[in-house]
BAKOL-508142 format. One record per atom (N, C-alpha, C, CB): residue in three letters; y negated, z negated, x. Coordinates in nm, 4 decimals, always signed. Glycine has a CB too. Layout:
<sites>
<site 'ALA',<Y,Z,X>>
...
</sites>
This chain:
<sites>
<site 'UNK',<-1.4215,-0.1934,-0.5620>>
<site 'UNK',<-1.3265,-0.0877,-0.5312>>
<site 'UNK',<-1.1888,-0.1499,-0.5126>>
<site 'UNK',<-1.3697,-0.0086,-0.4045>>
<site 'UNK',<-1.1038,-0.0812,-0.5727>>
<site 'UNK',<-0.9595,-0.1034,-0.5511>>
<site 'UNK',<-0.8957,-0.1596,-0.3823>>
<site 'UNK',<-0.8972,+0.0483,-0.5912>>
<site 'UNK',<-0.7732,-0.1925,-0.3741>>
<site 'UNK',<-0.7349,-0.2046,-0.2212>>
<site 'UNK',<-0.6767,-0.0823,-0.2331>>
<site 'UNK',<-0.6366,-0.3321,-0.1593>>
<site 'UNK',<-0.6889,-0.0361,-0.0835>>
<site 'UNK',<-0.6323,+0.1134,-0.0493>>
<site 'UNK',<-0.5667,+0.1044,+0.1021>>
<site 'UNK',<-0.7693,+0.2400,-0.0516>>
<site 'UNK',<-0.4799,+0.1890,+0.1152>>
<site 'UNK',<-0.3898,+0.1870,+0.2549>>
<site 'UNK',<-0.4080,+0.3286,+0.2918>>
<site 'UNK',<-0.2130,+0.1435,+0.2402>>
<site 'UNK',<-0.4178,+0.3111,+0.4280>>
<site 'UNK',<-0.4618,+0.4081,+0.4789>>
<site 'UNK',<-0.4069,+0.4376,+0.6406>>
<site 'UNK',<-0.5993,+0.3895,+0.4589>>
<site 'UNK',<-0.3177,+0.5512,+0.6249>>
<site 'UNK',<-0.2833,+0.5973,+0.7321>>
<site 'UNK',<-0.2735,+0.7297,+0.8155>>
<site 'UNK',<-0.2088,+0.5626,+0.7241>>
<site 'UNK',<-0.3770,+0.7726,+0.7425>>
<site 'UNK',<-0.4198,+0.8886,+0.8477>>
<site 'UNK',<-0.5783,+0.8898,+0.8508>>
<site 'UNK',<-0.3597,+1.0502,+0.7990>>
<site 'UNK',<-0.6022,+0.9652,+0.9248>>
<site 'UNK',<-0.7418,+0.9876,+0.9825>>
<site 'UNK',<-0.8431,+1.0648,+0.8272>>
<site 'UNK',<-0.7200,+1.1191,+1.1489>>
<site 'UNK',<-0.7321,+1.1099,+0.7628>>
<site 'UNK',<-0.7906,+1.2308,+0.6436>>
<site 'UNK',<-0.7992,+1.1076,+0.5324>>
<site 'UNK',<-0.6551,+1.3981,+0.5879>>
<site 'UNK',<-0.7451,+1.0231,+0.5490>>
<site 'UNK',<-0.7358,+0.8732,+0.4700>>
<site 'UNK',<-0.8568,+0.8130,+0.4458>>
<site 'UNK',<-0.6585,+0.7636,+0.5473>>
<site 'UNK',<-0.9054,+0.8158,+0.5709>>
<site 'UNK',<-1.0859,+0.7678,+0.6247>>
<site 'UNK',<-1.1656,+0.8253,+0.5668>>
<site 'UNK',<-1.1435,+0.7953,+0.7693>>
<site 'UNK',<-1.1380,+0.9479,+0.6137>>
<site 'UNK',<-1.2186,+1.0732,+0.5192>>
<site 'UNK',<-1.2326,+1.0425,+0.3913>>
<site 'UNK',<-1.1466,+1.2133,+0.5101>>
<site 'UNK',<-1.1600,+1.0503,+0.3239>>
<site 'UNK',<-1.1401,+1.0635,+0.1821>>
<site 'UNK',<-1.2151,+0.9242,+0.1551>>
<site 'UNK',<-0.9713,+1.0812,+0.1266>>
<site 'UNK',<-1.2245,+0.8419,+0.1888>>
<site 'UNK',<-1.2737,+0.6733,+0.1587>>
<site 'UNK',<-1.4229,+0.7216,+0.1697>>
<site 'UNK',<-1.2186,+0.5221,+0.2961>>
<site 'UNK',<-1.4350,+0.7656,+0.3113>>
<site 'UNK',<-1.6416,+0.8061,+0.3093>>
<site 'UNK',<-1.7049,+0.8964,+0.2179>>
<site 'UNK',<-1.7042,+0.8896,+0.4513>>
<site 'UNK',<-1.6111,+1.0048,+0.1769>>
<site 'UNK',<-1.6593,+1.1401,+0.0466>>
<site 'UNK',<-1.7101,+1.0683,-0.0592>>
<site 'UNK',<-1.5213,+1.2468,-0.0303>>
<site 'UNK',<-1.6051,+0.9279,-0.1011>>
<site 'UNK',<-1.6478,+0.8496,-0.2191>>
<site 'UNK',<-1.8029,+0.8378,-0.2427>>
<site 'UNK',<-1.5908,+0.7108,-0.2056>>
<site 'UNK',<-1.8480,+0.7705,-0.1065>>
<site 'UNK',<-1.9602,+0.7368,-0.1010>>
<site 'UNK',<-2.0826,+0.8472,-0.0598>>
<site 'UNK',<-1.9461,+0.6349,-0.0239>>
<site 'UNK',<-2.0089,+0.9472,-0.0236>>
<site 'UNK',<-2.1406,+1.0498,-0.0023>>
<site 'UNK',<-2.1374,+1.0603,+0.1348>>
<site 'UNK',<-2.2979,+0.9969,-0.0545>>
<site 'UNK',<-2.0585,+1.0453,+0.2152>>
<site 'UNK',<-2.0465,+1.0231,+0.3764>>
<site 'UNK',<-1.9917,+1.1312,+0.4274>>
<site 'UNK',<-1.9612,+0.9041,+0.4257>>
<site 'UNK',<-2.0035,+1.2533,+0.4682>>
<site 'UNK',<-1.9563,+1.3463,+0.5903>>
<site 'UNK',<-1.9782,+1.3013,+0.6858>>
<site 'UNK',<-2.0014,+1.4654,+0.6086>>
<site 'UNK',<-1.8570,+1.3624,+0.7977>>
<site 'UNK',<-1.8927,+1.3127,+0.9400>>
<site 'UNK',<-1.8409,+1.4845,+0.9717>>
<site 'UNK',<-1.7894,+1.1420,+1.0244>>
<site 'UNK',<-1.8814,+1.5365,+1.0681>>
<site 'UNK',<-1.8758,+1.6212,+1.1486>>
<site 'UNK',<-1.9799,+1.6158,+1.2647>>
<site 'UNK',<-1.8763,+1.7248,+1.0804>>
<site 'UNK',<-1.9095,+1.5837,+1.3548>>
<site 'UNK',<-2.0200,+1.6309,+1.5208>>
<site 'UNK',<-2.0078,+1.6791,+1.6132>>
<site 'UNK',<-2.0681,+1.5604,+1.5995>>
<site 'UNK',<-1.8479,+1.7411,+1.5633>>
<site 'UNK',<-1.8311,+1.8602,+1.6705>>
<site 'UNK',<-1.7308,+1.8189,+1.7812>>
<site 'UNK',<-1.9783,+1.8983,+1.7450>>
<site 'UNK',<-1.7108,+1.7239,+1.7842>>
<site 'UNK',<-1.6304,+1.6532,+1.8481>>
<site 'UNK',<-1.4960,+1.5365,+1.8114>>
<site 'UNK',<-1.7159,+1.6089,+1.9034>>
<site 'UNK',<-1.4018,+1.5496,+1.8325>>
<site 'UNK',<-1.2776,+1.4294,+1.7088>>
<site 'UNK',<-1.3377,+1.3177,+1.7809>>
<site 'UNK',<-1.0434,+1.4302,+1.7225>>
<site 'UNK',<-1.3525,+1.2970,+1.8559>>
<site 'UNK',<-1.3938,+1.1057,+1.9075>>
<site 'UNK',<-1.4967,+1.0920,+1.8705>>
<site 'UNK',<-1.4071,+1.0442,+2.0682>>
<site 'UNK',<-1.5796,+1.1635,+1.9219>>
<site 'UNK',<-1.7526,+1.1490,+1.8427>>
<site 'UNK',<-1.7058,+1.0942,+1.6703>>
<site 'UNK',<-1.8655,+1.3657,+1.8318>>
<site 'UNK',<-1.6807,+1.2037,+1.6034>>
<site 'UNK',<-1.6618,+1.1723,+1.4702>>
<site 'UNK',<-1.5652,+1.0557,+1.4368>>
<site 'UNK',<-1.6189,+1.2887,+1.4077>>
<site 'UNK',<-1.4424,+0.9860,+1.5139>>
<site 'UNK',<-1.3629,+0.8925,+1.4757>>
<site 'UNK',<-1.5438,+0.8012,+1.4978>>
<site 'UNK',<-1.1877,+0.8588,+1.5829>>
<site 'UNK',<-1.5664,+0.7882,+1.5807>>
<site 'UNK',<-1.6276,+0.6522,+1.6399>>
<site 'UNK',<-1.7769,+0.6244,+1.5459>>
<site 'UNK',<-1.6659,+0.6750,+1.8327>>
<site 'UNK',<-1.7885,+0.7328,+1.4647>>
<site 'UNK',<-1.9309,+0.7449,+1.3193>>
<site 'UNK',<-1.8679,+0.6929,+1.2212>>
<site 'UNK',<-1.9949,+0.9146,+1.2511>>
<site 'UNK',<-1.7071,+0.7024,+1.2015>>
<site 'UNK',<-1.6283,+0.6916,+1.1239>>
<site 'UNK',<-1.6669,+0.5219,+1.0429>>
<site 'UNK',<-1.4911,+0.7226,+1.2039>>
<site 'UNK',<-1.5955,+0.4836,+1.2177>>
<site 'UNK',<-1.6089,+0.3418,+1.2447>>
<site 'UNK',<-1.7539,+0.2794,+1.1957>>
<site 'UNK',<-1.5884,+0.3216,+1.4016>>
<site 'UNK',<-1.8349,+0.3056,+1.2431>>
<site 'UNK',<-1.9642,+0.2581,+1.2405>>
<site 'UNK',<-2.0199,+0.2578,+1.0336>>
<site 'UNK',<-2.0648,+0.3865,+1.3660>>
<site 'UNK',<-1.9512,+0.3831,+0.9998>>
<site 'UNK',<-2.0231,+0.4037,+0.8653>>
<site 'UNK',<-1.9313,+0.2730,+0.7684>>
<site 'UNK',<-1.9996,+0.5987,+0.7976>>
<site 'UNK',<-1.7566,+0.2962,+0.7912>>
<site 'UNK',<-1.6667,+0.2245,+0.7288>>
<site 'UNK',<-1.7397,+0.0382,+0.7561>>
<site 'UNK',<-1.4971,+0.2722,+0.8066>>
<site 'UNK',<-1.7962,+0.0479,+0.8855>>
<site 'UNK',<-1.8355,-0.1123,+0.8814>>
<site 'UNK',<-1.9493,-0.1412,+0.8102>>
<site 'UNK',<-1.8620,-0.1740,+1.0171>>
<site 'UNK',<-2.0349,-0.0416,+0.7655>>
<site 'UNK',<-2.1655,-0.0317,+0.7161>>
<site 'UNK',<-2.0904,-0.1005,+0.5362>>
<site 'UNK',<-2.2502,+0.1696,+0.7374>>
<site 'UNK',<-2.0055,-0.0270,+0.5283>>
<site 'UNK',<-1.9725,+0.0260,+0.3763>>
<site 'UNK',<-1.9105,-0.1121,+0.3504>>
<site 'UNK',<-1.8570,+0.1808,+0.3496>>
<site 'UNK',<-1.8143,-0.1471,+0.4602>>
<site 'UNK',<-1.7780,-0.3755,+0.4049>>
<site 'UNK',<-1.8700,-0.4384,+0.4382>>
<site 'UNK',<-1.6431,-0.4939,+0.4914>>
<site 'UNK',<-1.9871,-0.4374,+0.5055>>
<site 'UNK',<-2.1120,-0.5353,+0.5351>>
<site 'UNK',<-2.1993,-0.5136,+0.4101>>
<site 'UNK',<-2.2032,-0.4966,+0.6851>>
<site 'UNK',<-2.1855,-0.4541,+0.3660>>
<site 'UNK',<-2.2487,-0.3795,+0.2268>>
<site 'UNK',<-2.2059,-0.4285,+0.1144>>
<site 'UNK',<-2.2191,-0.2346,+0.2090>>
<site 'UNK',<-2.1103,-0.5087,+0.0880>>
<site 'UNK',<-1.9944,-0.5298,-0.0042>>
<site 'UNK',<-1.9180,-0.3867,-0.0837>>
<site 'UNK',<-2.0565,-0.6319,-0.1197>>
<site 'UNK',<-1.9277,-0.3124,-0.0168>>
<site 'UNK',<-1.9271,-0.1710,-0.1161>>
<site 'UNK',<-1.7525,-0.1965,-0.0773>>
<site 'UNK',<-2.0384,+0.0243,-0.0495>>
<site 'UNK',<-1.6890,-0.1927,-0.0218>>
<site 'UNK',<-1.5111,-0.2050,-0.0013>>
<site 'UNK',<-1.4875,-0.3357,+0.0476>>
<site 'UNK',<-1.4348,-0.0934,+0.1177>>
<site 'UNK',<-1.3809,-0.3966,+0.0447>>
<site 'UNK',<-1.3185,-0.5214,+0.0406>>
<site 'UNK',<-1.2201,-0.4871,+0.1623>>
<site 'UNK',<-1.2487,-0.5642,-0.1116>>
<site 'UNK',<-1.2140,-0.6243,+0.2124>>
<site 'UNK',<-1.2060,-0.6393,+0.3567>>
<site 'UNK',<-1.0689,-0.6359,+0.3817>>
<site 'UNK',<-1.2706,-0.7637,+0.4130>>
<site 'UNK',<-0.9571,-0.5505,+0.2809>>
<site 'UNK',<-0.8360,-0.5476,+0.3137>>
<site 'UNK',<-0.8602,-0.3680,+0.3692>>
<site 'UNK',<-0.7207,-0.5992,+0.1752>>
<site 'UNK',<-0.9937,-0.3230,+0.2927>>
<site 'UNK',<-0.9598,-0.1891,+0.2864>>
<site 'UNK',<-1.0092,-0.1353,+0.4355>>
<site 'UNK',<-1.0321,-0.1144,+0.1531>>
<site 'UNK',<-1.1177,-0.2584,+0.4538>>
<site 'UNK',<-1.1786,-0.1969,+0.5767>>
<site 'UNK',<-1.1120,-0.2262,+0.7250>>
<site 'UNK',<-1.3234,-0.2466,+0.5798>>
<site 'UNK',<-0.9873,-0.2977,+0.6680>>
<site 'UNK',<-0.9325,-0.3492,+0.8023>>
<site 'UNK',<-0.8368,-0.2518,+0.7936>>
<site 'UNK',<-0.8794,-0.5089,+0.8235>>
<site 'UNK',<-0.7826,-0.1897,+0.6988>>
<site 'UNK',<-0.7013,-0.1117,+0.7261>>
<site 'UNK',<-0.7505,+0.0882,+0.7819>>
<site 'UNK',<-0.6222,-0.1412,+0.5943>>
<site 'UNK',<-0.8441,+0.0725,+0.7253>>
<site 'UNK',<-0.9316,+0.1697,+0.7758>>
<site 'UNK',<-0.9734,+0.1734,+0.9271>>
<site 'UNK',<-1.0433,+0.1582,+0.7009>>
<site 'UNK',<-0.9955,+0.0634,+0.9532>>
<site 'UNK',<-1.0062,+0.0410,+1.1279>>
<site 'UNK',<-0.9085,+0.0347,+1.2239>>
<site 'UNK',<-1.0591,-0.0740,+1.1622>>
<site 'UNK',<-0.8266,+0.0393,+1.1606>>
<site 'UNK',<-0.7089,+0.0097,+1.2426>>
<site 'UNK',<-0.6479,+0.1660,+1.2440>>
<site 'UNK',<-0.6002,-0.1199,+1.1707>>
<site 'UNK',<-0.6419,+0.2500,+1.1367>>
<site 'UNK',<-0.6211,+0.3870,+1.1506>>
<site 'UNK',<-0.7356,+0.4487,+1.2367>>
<site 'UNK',<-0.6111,+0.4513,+1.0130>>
<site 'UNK',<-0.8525,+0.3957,+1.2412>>
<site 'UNK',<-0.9594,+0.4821,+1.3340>>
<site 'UNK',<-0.9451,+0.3859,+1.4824>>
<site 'UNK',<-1.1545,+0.4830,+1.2537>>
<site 'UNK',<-0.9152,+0.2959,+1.4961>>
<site 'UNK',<-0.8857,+0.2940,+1.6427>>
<site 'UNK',<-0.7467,+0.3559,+1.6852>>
<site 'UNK',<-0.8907,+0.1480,+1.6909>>
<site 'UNK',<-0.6604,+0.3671,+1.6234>>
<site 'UNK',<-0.5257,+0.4119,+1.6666>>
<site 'UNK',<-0.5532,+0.5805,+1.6866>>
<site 'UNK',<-0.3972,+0.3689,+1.5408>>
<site 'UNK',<-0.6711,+0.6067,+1.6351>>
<site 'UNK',<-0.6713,+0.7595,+1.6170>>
<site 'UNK',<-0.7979,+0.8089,+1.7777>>
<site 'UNK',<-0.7514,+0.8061,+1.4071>>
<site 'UNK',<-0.8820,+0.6670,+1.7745>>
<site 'UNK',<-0.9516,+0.6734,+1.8808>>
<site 'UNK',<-0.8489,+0.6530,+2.0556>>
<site 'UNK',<-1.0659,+0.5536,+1.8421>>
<site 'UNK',<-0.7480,+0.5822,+2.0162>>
<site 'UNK',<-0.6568,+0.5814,+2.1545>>
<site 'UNK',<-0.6063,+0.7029,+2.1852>>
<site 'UNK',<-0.5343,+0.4908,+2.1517>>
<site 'UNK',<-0.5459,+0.7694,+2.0681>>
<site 'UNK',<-0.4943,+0.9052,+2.0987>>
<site 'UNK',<-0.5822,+1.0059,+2.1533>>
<site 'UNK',<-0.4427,+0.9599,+1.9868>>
<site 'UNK',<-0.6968,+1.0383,+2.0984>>
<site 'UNK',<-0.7959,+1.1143,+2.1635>>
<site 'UNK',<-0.8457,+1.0968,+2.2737>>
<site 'UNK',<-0.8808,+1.1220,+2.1087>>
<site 'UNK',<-0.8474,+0.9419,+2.3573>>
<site 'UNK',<-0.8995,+0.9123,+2.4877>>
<site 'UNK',<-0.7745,+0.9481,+2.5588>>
<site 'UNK',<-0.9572,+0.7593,+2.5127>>
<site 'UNK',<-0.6363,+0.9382,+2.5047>>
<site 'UNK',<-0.5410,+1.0085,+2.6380>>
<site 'UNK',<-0.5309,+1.0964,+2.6244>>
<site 'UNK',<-0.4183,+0.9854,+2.6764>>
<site 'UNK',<-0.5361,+1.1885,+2.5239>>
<site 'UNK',<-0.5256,+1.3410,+2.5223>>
<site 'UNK',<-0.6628,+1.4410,+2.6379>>
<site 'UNK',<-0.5491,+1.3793,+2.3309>>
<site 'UNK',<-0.7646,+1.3020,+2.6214>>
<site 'UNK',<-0.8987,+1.3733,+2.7329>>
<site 'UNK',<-0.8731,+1.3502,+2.8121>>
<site 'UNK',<-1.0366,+1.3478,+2.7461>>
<site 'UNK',<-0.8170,+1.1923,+2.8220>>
<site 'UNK',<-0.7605,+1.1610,+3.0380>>
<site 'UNK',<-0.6871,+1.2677,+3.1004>>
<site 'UNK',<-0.6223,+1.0137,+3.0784>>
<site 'UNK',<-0.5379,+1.2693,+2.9776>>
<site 'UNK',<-0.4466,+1.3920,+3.0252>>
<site 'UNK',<-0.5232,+1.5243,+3.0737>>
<site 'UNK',<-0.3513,+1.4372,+2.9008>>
<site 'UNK',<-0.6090,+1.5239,+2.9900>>
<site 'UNK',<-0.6779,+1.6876,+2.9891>>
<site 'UNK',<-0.7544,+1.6965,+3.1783>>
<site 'UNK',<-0.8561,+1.6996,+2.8169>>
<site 'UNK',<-0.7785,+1.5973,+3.2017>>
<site 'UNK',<-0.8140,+1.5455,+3.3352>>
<site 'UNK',<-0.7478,+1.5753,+3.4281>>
<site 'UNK',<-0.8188,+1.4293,+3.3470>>
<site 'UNK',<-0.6638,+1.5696,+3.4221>>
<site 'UNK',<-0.5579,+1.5417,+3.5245>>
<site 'UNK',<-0.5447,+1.6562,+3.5822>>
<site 'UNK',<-0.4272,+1.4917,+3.4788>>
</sites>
């Protein structure tokens, strides 16, 4: 697979459809954090190259920080 850049969350998306991967669980953190888990499946796999998957992780943790303060806030 090509190198790909990726900066949104719909970015991710679009990378897992390739492969046959939905995530929905009803929840945005739940689903960032399957995200994660499937995208590491998919470079341990050799199926994407390790520019794509680092950049893929780095949009799903940046997307996982936002959702943990938006729940703290929601806390408060």
């Amino acid at each position: 697979m090509d190198k790909l850049s990726f900066r949104t969350l719909y970015d991710v998306q679009q990378l897992l459809k390739r492969f046959g991967t939905y995530v929905h669980l009803g929840k945005r953190i739940w689903d960032i954090e399957l995200m994660s888990i499937e995208v590491k499946r998919l470079y341990e796999n050799g199926m994407i190259e390790k520019n794509t998957f680092i950049n893929a992780q780095m949009v799903l943790k940046s997307e996982h920080r936002k959702e943990e303060k938006i729940e703290k806030d929601r806390l408060k």
